[in-house]
N, C-alpha and C positions, 0 to 999 in steps of 0.2 A: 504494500500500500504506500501510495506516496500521497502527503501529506500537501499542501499550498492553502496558506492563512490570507495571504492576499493575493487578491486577484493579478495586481500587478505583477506578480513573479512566476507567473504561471508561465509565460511565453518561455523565458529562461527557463523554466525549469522540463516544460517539453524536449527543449533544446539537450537538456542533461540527460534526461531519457535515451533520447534518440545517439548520444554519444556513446550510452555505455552500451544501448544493443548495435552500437559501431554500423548507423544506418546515416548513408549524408544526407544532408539538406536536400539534393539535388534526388537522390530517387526514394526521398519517402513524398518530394514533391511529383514525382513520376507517377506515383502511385493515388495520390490523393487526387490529382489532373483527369486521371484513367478514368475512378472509381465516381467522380463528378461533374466529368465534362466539364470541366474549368482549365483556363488555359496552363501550359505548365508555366512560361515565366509569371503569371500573378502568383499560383501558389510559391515559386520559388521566393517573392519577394515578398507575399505575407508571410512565411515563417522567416525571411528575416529577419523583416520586423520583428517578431514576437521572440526570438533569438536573443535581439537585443532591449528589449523593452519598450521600444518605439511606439509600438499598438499592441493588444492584448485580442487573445483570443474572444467570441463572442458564444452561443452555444449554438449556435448552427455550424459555426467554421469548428469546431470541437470536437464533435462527430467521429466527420472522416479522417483527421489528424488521429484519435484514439482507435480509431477502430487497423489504420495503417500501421499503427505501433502495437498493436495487440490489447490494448489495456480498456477496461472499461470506467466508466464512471460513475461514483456514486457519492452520492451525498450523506457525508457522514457528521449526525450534530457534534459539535463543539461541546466541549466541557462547560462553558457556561450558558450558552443557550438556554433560553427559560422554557 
């Protein structure tokens, strides 16, 4: 399970994912392009973006990026949640 408290560091920390399964930018953008019909340089330049924190993922564009990397997601409450 991987954790992200703010939304902001989400993009980065996709980006850490996809390091350690040693998948580049360029063909999990291959793959998100395929699976979308979206072109391959947008997606290659929106996970730049989110690489470096520039723009953040949204939950549409979240999707196919999770589902490319294998991981699903889920919403897990917080410790202090009421």
């Amino acid at each position: 399970m991987i954790r992200v408290a703010d939304p902001a560091l989400l993009g980065p920390a996709l980006a850490q994912i996809r390091n350690l399964l040693r998948i580049s930018r360029y063909a999990l953008a291959r793959e998100i392009a395929e699976a979308t019909g979206r072109s391959l340089q947008g997606v290659v330049n929106q996970l730049g973006e989110w690489d470096h924190g520039i723009s953040s993922p949204n939950v549409r564009s979240l999707g196919p990026v999770l589902d490319a990397l294998g991981y699903d997601l889920a919403l897990i409450p917080r410790e202090d949640a009421v």
